[in-house]
N, CA, C and O atoms as a GROMACS GRO file, in nm:
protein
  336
    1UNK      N    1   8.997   8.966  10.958
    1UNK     CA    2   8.925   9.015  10.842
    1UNK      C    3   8.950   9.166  10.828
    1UNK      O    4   8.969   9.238  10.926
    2UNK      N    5   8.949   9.199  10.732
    2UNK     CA    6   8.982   9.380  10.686
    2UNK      C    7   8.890   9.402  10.643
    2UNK      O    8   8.837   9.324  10.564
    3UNK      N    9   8.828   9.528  10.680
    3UNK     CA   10   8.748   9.614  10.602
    3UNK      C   11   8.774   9.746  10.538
    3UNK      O   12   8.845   9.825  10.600
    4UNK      N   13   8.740   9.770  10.454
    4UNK     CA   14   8.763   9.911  10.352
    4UNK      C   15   8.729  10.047  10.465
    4UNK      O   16   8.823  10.125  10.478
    5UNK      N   17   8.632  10.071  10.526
    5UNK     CA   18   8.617  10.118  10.597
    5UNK      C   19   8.733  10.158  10.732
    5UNK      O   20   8.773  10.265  10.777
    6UNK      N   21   8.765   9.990  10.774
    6UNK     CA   22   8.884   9.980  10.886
    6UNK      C   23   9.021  10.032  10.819
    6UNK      O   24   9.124  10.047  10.884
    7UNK      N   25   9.010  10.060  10.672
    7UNK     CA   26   9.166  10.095  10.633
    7UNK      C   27   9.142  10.256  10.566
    7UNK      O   28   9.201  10.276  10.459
    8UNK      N   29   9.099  10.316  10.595
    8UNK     CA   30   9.044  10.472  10.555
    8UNK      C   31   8.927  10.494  10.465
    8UNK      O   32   8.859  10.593  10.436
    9UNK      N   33   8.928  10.369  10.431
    9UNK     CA   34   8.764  10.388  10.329
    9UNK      C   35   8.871  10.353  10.141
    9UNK      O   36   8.994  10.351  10.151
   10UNK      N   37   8.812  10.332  10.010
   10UNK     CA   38   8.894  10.256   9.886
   10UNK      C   39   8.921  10.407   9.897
   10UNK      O   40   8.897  10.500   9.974
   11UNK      N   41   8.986  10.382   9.777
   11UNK     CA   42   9.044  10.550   9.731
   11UNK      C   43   9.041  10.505   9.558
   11UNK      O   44   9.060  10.594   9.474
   12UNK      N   45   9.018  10.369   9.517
   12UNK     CA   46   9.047  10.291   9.411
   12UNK      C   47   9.004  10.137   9.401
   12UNK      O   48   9.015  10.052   9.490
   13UNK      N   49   8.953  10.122   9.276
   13UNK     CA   50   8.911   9.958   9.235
   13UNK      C   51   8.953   9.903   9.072
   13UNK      O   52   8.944   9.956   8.961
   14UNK      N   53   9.000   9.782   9.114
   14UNK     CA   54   9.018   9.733   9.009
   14UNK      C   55   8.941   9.603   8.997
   14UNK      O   56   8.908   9.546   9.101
   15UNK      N   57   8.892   9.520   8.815
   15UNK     CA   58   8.853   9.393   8.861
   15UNK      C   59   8.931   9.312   8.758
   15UNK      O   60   8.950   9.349   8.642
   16UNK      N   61   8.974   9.199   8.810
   16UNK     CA   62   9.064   9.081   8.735
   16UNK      C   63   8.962   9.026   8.619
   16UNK      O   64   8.857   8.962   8.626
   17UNK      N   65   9.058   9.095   8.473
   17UNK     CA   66   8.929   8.975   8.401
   17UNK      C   67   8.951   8.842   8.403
   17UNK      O   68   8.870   8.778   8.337
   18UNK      N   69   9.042   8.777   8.461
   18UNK     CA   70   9.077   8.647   8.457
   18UNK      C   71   8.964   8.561   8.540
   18UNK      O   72   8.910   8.472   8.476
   19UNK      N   73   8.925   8.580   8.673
   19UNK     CA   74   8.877   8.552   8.753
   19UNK      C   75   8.811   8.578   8.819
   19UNK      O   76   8.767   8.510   8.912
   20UNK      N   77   8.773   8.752   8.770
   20UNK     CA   78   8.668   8.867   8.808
   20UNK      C   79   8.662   8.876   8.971
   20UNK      O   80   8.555   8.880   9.031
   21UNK      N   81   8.817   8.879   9.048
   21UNK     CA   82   8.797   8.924   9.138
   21UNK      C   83   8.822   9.067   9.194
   21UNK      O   84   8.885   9.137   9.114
   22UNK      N   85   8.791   9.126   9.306
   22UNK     CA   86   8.804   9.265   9.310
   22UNK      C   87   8.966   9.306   9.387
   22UNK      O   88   9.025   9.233   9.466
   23UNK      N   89   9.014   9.447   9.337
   23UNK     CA   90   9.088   9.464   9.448
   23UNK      C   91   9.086   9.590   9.478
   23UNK      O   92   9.054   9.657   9.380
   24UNK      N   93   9.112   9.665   9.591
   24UNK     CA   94   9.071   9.809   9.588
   24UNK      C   95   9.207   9.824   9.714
   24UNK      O   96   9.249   9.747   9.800
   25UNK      N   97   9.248   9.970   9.670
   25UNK     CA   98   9.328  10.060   9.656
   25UNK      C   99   9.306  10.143   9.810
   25UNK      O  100   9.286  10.263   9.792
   26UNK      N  101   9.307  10.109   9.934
   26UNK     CA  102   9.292  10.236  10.091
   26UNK      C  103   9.338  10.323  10.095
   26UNK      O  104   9.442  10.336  10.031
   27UNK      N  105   9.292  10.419  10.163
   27UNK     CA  106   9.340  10.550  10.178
   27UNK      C  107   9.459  10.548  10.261
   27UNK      O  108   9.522  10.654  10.269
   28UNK      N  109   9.509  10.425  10.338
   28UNK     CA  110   9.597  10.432  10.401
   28UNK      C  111   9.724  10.354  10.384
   28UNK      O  112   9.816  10.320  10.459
   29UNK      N  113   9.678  10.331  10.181
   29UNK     CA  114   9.793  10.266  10.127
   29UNK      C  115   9.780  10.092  10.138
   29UNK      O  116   9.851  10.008  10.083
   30UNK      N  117   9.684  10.077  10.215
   30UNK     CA  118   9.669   9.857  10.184
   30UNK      C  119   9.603   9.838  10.071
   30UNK      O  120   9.525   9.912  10.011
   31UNK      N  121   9.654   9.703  10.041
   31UNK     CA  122   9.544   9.676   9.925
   31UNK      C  123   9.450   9.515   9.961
   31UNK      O  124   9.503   9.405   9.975
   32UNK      N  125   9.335   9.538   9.966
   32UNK     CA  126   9.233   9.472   9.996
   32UNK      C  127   9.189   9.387   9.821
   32UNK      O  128   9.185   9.441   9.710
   33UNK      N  129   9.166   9.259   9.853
   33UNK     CA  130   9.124   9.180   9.771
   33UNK      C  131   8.992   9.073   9.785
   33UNK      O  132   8.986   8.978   9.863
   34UNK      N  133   8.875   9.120   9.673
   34UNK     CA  134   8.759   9.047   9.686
   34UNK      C  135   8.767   8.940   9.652
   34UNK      O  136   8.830   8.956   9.548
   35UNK      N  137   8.752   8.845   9.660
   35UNK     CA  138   8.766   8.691   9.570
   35UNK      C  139   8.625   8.692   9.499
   35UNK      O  140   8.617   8.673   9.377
   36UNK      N  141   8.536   8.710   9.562
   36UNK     CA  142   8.348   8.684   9.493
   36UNK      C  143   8.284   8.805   9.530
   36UNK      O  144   8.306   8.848   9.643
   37UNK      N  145   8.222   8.855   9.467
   37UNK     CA  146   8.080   8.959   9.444
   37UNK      C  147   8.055   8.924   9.583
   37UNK      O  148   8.042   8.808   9.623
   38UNK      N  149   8.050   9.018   9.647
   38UNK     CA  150   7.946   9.047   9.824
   38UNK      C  151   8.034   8.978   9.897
   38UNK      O  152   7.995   8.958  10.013
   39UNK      N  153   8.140   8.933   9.870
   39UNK     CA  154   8.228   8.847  10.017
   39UNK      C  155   8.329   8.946  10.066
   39UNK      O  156   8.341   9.063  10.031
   40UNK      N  157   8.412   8.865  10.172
   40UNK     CA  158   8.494   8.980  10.246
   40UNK      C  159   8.626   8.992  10.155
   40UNK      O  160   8.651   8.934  10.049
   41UNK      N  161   8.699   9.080  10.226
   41UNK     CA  162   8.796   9.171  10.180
   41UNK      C  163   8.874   9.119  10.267
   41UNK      O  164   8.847   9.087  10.383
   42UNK      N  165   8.992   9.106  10.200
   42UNK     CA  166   9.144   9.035  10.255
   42UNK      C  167   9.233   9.080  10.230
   42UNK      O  168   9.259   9.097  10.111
   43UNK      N  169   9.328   9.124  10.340
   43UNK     CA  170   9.456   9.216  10.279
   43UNK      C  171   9.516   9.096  10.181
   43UNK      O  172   9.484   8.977  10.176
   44UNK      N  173   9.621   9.174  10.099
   44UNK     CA  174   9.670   9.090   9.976
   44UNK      C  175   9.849   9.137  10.005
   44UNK      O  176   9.912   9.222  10.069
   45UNK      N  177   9.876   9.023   9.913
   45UNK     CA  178  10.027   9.044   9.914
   45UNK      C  179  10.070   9.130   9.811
   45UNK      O  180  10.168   9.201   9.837
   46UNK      N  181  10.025   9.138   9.713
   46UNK     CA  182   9.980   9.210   9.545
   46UNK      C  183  10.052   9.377   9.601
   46UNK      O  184  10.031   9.443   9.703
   47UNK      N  185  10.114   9.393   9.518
   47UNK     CA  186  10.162   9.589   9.521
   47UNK      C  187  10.129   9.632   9.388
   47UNK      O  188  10.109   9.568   9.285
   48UNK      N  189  10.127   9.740   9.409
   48UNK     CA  190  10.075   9.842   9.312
   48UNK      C  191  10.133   9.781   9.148
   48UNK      O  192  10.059   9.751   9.054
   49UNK      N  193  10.286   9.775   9.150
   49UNK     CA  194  10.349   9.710   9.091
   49UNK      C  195  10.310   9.568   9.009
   49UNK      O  196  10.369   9.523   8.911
   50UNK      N  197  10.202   9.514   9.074
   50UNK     CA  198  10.195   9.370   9.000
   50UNK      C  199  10.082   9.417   8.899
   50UNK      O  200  10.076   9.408   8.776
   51UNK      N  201   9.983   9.476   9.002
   51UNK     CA  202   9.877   9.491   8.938
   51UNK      C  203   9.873   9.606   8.830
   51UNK      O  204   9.773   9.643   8.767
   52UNK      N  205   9.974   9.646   8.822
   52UNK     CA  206  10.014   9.815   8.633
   52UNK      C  207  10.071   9.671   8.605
   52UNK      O  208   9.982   9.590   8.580
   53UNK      N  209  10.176   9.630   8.604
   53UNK     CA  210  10.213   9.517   8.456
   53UNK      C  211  10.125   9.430   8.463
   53UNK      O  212  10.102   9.402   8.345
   54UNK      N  213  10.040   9.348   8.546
   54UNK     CA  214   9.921   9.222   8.457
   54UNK      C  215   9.819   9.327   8.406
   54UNK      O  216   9.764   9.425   8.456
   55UNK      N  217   9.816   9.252   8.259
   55UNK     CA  218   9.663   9.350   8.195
   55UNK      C  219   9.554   9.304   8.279
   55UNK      O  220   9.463   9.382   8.308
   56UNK      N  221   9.556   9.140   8.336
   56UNK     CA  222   9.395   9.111   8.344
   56UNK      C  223   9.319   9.202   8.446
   56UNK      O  224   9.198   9.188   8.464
   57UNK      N  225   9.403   9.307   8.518
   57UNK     CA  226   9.357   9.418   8.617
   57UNK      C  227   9.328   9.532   8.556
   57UNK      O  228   9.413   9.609   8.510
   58UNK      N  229   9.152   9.555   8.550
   58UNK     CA  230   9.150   9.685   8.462
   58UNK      C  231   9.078   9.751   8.576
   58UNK      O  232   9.005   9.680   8.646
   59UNK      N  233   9.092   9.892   8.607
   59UNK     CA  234   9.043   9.996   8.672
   59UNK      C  235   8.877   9.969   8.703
   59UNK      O  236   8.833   9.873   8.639
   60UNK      N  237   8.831  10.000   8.743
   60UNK     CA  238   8.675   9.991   8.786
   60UNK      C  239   8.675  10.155   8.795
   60UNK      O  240   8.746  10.204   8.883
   61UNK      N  241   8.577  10.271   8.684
   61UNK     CA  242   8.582  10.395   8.673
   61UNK      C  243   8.410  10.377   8.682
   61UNK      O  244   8.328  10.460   8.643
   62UNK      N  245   8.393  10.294   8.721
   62UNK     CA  246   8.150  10.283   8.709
   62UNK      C  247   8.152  10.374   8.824
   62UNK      O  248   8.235  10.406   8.910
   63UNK      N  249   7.980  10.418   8.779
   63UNK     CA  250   7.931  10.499   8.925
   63UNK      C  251   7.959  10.395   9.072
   63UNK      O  252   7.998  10.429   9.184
   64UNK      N  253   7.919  10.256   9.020
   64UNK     CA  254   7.880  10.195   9.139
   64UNK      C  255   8.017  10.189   9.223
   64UNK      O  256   8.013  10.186   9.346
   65UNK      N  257   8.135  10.186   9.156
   65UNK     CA  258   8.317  10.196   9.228
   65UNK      C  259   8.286  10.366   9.263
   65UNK      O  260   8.290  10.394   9.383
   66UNK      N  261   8.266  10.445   9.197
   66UNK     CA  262   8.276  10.576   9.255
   66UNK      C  263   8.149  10.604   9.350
   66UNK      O  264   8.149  10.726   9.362
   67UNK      N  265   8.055  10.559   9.414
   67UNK     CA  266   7.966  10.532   9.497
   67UNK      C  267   8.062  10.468   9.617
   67UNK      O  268   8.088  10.513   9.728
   68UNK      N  269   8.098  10.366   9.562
   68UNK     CA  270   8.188  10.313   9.677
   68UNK      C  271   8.288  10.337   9.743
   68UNK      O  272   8.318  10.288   9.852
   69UNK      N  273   8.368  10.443   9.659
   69UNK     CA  274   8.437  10.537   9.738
   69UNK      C  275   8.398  10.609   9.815
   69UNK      O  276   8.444  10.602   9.929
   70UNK      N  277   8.295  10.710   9.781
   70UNK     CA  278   8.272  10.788   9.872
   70UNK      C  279   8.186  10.701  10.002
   70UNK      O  280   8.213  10.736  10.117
   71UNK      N  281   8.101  10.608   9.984
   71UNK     CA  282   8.061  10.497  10.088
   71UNK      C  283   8.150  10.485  10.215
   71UNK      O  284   8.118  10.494  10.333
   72UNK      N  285   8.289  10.460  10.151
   72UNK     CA  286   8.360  10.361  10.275
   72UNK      C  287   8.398  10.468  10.327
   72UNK      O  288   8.371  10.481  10.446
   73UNK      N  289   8.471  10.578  10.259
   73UNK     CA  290   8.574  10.725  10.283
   73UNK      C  291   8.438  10.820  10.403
   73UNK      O  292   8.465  10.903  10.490
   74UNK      N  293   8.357  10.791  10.380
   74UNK     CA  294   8.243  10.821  10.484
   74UNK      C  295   8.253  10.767  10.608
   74UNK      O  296   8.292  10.819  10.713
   75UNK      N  297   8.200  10.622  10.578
   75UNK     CA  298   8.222  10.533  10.696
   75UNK      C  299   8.326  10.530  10.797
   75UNK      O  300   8.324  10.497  10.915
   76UNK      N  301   8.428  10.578  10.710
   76UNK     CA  302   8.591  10.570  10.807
   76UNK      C  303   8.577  10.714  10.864
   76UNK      O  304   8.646  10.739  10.963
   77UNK      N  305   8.490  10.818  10.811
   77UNK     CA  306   8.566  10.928  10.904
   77UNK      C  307   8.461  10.914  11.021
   77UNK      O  308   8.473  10.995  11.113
   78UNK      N  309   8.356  10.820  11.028
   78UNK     CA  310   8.253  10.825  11.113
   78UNK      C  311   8.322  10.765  11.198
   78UNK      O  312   8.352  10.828  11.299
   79UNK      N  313   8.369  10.618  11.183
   79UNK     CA  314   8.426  10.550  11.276
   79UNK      C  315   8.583  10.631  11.300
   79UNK      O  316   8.652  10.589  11.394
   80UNK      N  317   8.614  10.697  11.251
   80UNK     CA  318   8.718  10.788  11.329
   80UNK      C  319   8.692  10.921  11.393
   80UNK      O  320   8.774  10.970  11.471
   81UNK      N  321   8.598  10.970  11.368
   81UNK     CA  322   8.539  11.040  11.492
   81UNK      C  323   8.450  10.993  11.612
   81UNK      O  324   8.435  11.066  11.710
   82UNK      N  325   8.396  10.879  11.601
   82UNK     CA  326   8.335  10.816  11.714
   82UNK      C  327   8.455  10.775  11.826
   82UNK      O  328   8.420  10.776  11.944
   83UNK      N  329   8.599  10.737  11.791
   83UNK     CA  330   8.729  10.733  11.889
   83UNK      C  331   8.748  10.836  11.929
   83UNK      O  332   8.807  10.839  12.037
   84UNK      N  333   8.719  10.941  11.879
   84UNK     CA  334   8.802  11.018  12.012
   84UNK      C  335   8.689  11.100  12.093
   84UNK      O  336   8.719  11.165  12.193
   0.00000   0.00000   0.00000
């Protein structure tokens, strides 16, 4: 299982209008994919590339995606200063 957190925290979100699932953008370059509201995050095969040419991927610019950036981008520097 991947977490946003375990990959530097999002840096970016998008949501599929097809199927309204999530995908968000790591600071360390993976891209993580929600399938349902509150479930886990799964690395994806998807590159940057698929998701600029399909329209049904539109940006997520809400407070609650920019909340969530700074959320995870938190979380990761916590759990990267607790290693060393």
């Amino acid at each position: 299982m991947a977490t946003l957190s375990g990959n530097g925290g999002a840096q970016r979100y998008w949501r599929n209008a097809r199927d309204h699932s999530r995908l968000a953008l790591c600071r360390n370059g993976q891209l993580l994919r929600q399938r349902q509201p509150g479930g886990r995050w799964w690395i994806t095969t998807l590159l940057l590339d698929d998701v600029s040419r399909d329209p049904a991927w539109r940006g997520e610019t809400t407070t609650v995606a920019s909340a969530g950036i700074t959320r995870t981008t938190r979380e990761a520097r916590r759990h990267d200063r607790s290693r060393s």
